[in-house]
Backbone as a chain_set.jsonl record, in Angstrom:
{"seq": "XXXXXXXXXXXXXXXXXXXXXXXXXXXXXXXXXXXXXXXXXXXXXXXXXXXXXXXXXXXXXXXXXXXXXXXXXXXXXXXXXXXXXXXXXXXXXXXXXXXXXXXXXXXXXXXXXXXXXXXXXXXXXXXXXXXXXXXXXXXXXXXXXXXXXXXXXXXXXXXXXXXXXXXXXXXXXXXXXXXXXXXXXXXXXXXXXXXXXXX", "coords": {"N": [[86.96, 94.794, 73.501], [86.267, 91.999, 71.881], [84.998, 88.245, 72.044], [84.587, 87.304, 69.715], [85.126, 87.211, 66.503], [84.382, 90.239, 64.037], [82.274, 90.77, 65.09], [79.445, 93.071, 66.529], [80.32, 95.241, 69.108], [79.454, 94.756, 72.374], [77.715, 96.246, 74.635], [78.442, 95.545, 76.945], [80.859, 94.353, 76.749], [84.489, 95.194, 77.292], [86.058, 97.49, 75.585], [88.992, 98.072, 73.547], [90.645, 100.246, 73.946], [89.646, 100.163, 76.701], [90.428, 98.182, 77.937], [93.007, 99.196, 78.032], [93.158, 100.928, 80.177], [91.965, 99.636, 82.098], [93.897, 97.758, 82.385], [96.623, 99.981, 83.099], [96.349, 100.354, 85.647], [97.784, 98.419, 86.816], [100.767, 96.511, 87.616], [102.274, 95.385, 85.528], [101.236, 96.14, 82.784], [101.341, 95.457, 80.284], [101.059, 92.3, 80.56], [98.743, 91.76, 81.188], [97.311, 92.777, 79.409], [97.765, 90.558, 77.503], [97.288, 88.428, 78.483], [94.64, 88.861, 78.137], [94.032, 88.897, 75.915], [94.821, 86.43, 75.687], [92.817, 85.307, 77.096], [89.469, 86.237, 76.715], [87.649, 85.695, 78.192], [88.33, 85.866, 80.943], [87.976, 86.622, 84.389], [90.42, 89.257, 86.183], [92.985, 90.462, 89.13], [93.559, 93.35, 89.787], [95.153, 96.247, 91.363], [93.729, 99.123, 93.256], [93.661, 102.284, 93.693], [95.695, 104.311, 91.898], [94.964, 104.809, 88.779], [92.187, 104.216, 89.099], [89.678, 103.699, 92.316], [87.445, 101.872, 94.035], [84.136, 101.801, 94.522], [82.117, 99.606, 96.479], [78.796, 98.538, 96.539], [75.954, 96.633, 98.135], [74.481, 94.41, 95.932], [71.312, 95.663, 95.309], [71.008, 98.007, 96.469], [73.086, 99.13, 95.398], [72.466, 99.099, 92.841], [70.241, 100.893, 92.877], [71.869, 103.361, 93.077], [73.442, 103.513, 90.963], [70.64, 103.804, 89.121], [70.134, 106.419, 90.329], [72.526, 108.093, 89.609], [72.632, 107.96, 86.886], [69.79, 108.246, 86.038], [69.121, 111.512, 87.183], [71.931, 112.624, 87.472], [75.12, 112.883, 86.486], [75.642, 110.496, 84.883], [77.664, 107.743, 85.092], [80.836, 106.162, 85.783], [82.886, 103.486, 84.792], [81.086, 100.465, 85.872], [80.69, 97.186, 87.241], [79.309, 94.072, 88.102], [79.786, 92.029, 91.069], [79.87, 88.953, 92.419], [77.282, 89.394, 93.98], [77.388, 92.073, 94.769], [77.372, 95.352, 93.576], [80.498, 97.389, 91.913], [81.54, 100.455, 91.61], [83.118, 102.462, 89.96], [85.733, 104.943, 90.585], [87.073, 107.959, 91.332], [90.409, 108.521, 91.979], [90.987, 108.101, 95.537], [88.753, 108.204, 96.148], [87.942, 106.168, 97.908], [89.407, 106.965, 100.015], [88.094, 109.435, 100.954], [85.138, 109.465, 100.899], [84.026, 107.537, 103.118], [84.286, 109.482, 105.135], [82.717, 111.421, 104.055], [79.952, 110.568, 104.736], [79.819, 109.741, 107.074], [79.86, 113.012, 108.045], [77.553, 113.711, 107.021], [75.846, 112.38, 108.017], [74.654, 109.906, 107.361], [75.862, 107.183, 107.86], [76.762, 104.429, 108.647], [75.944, 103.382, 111.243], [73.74, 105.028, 111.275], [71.079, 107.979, 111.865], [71.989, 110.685, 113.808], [69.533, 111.845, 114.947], [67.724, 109.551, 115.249], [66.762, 108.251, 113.535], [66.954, 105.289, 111.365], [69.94, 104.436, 109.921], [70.42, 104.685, 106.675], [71.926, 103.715, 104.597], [73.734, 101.146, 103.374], [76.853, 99.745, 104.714], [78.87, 100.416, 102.79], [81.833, 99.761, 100.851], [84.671, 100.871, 100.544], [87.381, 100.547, 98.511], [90.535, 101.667, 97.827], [93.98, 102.892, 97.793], [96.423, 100.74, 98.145], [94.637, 98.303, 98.509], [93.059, 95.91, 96.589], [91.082, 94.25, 93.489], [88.706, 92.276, 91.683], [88.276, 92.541, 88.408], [85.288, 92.185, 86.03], [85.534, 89.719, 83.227], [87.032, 90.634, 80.145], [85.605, 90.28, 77.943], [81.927, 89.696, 77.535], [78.932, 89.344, 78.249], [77.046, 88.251, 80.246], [76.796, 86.794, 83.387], [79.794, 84.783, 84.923], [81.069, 81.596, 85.577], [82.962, 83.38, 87.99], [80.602, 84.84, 88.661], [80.646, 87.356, 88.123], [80.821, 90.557, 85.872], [80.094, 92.997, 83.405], [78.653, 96.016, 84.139], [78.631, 99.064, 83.174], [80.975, 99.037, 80.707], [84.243, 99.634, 80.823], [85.303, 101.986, 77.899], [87.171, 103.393, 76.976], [90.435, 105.131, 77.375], [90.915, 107.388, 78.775], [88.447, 107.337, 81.29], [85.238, 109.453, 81.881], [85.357, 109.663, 86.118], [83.561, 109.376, 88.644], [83.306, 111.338, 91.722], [84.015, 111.52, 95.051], [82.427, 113.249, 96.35], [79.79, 113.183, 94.018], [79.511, 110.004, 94.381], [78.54, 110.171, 96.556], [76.272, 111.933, 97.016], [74.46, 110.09, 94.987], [74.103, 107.909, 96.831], [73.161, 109.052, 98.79], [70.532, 109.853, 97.657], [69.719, 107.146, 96.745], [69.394, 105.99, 99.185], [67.084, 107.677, 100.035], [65.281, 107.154, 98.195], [64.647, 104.316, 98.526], [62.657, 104.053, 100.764], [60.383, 103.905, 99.118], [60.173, 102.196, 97.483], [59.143, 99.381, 96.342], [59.147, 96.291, 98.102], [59.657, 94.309, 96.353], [61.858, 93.685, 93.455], [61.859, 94.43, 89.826], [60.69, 92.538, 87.063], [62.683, 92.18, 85.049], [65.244, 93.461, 85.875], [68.066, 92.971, 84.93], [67.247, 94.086, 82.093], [68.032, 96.726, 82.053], [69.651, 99.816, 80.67], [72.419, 101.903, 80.024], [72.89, 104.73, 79.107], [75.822, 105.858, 77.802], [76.266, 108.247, 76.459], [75.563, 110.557, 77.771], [77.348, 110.75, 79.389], [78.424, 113.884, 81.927]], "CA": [[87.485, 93.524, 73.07], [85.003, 91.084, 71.563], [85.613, 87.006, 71.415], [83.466, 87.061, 67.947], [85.65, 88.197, 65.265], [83.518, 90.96, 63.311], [80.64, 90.796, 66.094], [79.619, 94.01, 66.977], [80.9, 94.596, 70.428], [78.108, 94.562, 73.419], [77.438, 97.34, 75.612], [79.199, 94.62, 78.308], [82.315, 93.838, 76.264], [85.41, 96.227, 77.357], [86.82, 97.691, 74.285], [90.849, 97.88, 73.214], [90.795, 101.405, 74.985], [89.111, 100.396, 78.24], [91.07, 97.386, 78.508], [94.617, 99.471, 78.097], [92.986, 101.508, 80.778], [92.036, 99.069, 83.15], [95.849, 97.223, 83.006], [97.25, 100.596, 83.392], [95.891, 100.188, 87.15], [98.828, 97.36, 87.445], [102.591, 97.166, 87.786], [102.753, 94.725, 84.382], [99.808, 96.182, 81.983], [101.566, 94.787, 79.213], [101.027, 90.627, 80.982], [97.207, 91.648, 81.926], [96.649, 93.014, 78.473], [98.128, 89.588, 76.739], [95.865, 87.503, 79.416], [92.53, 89.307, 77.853], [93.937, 88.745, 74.399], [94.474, 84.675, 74.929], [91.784, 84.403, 77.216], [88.989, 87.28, 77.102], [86.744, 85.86, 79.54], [89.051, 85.695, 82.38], [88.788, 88.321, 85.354], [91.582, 89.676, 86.45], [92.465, 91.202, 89.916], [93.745, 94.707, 89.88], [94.91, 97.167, 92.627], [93.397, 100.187, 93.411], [94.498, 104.124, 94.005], [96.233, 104.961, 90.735], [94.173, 104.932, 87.878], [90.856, 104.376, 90.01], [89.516, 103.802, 93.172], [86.082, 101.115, 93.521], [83.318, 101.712, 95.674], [81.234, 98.408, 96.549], [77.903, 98.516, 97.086], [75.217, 95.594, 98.08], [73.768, 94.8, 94.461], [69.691, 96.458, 95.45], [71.399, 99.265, 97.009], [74.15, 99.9, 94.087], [72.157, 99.419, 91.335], [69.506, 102.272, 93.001], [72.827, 104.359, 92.859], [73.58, 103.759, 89.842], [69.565, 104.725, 88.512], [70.222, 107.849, 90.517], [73.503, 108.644, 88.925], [71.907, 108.271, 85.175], [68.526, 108.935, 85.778], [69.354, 112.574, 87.456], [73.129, 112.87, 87.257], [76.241, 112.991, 85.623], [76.05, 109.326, 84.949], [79.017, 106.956, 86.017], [82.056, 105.48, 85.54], [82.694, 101.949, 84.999], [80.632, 99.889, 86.662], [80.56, 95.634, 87.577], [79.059, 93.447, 89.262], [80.518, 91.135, 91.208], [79.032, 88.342, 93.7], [76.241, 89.87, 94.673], [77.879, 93.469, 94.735], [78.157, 96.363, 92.874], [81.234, 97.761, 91.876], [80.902, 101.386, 91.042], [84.415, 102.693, 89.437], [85.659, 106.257, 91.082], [88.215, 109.088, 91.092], [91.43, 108.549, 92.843], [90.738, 109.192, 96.578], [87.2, 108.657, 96.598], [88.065, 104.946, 98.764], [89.445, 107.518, 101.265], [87.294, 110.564, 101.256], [83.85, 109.106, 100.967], [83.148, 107.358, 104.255], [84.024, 110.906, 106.306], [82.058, 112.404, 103.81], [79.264, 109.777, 105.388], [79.679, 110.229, 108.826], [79.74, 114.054, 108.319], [76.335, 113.778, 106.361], [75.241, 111.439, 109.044], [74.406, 108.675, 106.836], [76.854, 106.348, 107.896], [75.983, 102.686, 108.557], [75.759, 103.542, 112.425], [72.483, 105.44, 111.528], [71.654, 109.338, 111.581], [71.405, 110.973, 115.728], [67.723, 111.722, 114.807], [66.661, 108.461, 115.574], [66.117, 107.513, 111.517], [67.663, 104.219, 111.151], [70.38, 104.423, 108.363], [69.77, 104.077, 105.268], [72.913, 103.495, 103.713], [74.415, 100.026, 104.215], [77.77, 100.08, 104.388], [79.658, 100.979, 101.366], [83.109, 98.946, 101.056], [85.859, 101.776, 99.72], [89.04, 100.278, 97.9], [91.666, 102.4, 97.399], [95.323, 102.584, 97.765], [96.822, 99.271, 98.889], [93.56, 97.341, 97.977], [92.731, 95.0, 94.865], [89.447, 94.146, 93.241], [88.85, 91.549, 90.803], [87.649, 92.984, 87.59], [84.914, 90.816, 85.277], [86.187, 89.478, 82.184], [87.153, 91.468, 79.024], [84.366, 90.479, 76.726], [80.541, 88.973, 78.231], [77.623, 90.039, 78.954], [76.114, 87.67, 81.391], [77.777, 86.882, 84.739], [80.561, 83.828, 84.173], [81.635, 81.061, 86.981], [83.373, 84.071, 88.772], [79.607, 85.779, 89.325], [81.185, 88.948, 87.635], [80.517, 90.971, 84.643], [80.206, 94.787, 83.069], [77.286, 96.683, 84.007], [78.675, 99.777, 82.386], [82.263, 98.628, 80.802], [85.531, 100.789, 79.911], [85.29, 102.454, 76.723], [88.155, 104.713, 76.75], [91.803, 105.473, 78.068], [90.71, 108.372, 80.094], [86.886, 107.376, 81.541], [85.313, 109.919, 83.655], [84.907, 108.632, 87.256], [82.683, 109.922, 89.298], [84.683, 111.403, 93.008], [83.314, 111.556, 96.421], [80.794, 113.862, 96.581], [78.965, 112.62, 93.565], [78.765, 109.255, 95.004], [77.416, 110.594, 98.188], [74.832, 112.48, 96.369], [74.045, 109.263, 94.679], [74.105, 107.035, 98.329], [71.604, 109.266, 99.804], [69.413, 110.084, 96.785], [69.082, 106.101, 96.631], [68.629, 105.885, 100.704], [65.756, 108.208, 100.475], [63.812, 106.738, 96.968], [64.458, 102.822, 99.106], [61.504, 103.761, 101.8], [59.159, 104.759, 98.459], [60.022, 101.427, 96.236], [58.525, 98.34, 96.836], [60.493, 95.024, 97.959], [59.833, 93.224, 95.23], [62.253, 93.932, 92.122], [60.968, 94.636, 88.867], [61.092, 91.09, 86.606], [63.424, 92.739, 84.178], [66.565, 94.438, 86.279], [69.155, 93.468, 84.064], [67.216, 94.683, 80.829], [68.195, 98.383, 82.041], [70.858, 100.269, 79.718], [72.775, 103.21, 80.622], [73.303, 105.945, 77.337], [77.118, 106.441, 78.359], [76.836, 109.545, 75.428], [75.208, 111.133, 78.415], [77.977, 111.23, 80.693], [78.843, 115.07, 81.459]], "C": [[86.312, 92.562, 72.973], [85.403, 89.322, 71.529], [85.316, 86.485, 70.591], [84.259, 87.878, 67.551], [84.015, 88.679, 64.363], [82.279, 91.014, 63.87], [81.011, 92.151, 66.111], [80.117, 93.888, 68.428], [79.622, 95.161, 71.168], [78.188, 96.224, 74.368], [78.662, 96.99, 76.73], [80.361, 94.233, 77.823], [83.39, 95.387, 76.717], [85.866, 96.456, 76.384], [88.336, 97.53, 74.485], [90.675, 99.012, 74.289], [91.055, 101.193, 76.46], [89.672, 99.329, 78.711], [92.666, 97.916, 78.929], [94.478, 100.059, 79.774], [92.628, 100.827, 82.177], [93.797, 98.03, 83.533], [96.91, 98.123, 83.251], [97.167, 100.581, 84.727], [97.648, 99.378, 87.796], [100.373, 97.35, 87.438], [102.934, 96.485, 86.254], [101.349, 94.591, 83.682], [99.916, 95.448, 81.069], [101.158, 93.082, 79.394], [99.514, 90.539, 80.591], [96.546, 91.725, 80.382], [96.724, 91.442, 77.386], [97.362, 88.231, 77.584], [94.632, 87.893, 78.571], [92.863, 89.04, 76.912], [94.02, 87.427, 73.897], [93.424, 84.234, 75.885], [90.7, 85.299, 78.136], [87.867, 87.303, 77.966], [86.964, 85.492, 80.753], [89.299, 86.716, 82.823], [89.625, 88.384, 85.974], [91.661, 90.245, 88.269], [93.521, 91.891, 89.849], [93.809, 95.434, 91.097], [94.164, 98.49, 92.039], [94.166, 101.369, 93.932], [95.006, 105.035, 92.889], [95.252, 105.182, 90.071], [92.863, 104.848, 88.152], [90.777, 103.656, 91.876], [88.02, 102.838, 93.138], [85.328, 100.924, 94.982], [82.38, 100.449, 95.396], [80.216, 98.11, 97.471], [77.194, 97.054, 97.023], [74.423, 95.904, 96.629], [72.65, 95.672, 94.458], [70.243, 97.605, 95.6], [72.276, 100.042, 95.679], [73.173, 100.167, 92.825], [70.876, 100.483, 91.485], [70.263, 103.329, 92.949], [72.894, 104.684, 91.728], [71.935, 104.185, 89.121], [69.689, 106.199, 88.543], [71.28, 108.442, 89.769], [73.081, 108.951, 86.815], [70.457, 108.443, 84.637], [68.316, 110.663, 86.093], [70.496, 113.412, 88.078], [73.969, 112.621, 85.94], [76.307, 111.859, 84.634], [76.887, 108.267, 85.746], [79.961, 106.306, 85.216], [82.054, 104.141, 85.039], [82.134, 101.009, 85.996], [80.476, 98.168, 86.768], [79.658, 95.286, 88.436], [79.543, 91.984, 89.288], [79.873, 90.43, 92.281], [78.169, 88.817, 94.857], [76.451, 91.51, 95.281], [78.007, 94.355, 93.676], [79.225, 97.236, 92.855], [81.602, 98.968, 90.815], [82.824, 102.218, 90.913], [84.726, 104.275, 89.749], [86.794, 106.733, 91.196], [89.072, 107.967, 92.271], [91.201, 108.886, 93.749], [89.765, 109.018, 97.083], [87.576, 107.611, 97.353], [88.417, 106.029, 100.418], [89.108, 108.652, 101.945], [85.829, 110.431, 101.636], [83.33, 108.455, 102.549], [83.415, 108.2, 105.603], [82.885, 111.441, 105.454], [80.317, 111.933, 104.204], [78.498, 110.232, 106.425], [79.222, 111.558, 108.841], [78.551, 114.737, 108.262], [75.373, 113.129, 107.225], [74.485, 110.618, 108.576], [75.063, 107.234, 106.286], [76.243, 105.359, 108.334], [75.435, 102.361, 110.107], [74.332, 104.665, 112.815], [72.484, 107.05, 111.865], [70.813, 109.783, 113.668], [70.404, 111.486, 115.462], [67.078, 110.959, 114.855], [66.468, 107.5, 114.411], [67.169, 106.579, 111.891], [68.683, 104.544, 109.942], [70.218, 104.091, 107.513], [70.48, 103.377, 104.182], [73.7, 102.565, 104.132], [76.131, 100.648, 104.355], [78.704, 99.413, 103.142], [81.203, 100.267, 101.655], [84.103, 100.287, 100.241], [87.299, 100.877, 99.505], [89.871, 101.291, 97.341], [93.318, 102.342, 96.995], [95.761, 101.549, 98.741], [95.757, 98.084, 98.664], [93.5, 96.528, 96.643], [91.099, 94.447, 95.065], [89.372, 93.239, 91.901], [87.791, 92.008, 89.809], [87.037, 91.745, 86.532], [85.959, 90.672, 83.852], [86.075, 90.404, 81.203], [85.723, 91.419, 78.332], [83.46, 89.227, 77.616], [79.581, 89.592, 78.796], [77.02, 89.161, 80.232], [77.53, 87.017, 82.488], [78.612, 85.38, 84.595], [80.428, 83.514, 85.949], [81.743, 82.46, 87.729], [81.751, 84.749, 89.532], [79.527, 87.123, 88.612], [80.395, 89.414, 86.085], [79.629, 92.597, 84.765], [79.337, 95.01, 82.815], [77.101, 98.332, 82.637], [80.418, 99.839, 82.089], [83.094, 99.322, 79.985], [85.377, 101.013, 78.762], [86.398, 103.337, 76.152], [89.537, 104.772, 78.257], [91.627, 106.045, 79.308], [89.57, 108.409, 80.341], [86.803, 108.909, 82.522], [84.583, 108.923, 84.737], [84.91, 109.563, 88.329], [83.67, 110.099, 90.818], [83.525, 111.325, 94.073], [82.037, 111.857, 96.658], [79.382, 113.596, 95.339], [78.62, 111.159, 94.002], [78.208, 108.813, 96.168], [76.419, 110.892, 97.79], [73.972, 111.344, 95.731], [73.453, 108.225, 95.739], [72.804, 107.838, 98.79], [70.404, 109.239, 98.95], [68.718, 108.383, 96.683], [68.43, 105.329, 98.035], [67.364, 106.395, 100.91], [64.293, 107.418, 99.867], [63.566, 105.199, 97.444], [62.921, 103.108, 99.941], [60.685, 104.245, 100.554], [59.06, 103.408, 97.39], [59.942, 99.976, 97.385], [59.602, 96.888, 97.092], [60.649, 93.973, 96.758], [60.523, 93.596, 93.857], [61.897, 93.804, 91.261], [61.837, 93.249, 88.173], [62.048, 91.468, 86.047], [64.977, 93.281, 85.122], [67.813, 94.448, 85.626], [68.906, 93.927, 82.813], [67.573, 96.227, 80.688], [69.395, 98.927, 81.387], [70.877, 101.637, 79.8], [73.323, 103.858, 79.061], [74.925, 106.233, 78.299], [77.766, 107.859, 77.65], [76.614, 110.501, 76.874], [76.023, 111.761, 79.302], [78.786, 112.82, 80.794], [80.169, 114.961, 82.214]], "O": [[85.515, 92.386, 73.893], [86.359, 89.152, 70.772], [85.575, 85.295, 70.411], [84.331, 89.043, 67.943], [83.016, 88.004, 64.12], [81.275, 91.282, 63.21], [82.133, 92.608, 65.893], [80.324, 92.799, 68.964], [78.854, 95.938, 70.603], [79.111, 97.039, 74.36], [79.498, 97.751, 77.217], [81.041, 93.637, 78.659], [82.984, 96.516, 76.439], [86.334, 95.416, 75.921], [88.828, 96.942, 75.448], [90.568, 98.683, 75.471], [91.943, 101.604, 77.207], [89.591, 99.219, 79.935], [93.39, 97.386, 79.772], [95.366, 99.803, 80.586], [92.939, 101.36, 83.242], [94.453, 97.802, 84.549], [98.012, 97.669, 83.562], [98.271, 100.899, 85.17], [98.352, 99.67, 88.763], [101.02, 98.374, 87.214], [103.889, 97.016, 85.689], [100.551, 93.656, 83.748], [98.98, 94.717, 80.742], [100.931, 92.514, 78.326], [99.028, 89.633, 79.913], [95.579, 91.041, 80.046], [95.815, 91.244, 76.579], [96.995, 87.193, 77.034], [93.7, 87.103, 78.423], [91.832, 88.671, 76.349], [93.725, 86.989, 72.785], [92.997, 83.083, 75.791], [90.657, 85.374, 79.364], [87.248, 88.27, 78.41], [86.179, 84.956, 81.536], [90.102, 87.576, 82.462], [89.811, 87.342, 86.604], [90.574, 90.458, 88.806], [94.581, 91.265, 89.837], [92.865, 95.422, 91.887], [94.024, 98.834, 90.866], [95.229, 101.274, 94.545], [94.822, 106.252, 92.88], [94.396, 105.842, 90.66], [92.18, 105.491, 87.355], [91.765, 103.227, 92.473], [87.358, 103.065, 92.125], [85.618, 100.319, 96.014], [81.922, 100.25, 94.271], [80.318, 97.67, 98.616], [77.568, 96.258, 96.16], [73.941, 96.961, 96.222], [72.763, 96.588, 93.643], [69.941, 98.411, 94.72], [72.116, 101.159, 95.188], [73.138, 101.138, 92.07], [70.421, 100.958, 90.444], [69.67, 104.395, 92.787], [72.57, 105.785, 91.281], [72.108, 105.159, 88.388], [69.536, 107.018, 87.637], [70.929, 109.464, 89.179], [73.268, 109.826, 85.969], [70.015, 108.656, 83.508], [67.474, 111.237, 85.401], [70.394, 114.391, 88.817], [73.63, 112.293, 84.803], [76.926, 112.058, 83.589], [76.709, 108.043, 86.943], [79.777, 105.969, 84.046], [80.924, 103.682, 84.871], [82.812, 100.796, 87.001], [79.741, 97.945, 85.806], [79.232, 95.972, 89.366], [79.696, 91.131, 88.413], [79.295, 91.117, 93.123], [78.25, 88.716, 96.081], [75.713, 92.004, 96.134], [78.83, 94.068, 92.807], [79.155, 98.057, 93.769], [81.876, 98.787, 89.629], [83.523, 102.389, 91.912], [83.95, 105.025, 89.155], [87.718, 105.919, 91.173], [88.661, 107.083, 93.023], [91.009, 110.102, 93.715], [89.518, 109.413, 98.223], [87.785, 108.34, 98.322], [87.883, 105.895, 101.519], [89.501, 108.984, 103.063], [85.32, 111.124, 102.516], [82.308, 108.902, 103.07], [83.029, 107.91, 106.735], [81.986, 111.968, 106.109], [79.442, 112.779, 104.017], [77.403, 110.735, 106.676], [78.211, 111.713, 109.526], [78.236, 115.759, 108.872], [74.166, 113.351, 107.127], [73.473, 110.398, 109.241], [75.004, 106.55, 105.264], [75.017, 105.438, 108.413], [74.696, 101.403, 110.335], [73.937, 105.035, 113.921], [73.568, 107.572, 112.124], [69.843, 109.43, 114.339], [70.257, 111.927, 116.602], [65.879, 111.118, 114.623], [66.118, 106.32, 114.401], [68.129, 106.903, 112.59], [68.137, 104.951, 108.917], [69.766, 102.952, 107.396], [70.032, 102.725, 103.239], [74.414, 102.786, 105.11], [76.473, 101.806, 104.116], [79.035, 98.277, 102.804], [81.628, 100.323, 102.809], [83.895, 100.338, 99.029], [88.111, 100.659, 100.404], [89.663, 101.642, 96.18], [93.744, 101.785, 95.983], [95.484, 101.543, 99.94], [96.174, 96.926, 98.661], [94.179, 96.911, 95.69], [90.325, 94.288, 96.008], [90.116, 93.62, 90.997], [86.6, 91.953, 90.114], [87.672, 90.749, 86.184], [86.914, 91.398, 83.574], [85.059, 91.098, 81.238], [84.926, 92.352, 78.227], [83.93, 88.229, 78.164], [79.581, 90.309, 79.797], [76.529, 89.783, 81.174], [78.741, 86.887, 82.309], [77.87, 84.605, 83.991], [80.097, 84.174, 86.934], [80.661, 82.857, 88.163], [81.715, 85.087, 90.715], [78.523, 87.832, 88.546], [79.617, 88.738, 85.411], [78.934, 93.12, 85.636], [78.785, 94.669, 81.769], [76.248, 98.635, 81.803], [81.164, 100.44, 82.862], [82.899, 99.61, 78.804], [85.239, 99.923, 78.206], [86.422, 103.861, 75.038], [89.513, 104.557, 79.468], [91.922, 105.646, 80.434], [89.035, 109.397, 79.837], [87.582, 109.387, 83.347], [83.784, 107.997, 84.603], [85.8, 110.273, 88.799], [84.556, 109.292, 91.099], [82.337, 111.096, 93.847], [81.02, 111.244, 96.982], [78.208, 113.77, 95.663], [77.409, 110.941, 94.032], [77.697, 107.793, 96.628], [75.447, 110.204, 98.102], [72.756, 111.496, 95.852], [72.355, 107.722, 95.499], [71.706, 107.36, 99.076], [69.363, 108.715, 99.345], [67.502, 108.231, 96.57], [67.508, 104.519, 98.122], [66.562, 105.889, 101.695], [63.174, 107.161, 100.309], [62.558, 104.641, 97.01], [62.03, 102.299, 99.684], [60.088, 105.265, 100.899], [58.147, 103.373, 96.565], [60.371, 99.681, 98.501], [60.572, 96.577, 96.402], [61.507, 93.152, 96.435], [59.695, 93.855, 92.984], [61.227, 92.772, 91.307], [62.987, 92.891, 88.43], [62.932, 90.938, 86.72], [65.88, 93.395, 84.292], [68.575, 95.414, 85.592], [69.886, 94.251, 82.142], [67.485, 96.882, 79.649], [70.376, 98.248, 81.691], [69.936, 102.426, 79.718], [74.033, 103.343, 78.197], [74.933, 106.8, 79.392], [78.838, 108.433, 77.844], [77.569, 111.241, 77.112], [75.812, 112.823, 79.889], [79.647, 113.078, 79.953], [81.004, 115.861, 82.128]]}, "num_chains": 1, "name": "protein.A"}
């Protein structure tokens, strides 16, 4: 969905698809979808469990997830960010599978019994019974709310990444943190994810 008639649409604009697909999440898709159509840069908030599940990482930390996920994975799902968080879009389930699959890995926020400090802050899981306020339909840069689509719905049926890929992602970005420097590169939002990629 674009708010420029005949603009192309942005990388960051949700299309018709990915908007049906994010108000299918809700009990009245049909209201949510007629909200984005009189006013497409208003975010919405959405439960979680059905149609996805949204893991929320600290922005430094998420958006080293997300490198790992499309620099030497699958890719990812829909992704936001939202006040100083990333909000990384995931299977059904993953809100309540992922922080055993943590602990079990021993890179839970309580640090690993080898002494290593943890590496992995802690990860916020929304799932079933939760809500999450999704950015606006169409925008690229972050509005009042803070929000806006890092990598945004394109389609009915996205894939979205489940548990164990964004464990594999959590540690792969816990390990490459003690090797990258504190200072962020000037550029961090010029980075663009190929979403043809996603397998």
């Amino acid at each position: 969905m674009s708010s420029t008639r005949n603009a192309p649409p942005r990388v960051s604009d949700v299309t018709s698809d990915g908007a049906a697909w994010l108000a299918s999440a809700g009990a009245y898709p049909r209201s949510t979808l007629a909200l984005w159509e009189e006013r497409p840069e208003a975010p919405v908030v959405l439960p979680c469990g059905s149609a996805f599940d949204v893991v929320s990482a600290p922005a430094i930390f998420g958006r080293r997830m997300l490198d790992r996920l499309w620099d030497e994975g699958p890719g990812s799902g829909p992704v936001a960010e939202f006040r100083g968080r990333m909000l990384l879009f995931a299977a059904p389930g993953t809100a309540q599978r992922l922080p055993s699959l943590l602990e079990w890995e021993e890179w839970s926020a309580r640090g690993r019994g080898d002494g290593r400090a943890g590496a992995v802050p802690p990860l916020l899981c929304h799932g079933a019974g939760d809500a999450v306020t999704v950015p606006a339909a169409a925008g690229g840069r972050p509005g009042r709310s803070g929000s806006r689509w890092l990598v945004a719905p394109d389609t009915r049926m996205p894939w979205l990444p489940g548990p164990e890929i964004l464990l594999w992602a959590a540690v792969r970005a816990a390990r490459s943190a003690v090797r990258i420097s504190i200072f962020p590169s000037a550029d961090q939002d010029a980075k663009v994810y190929d979403v043809s990629r996603r397998r």
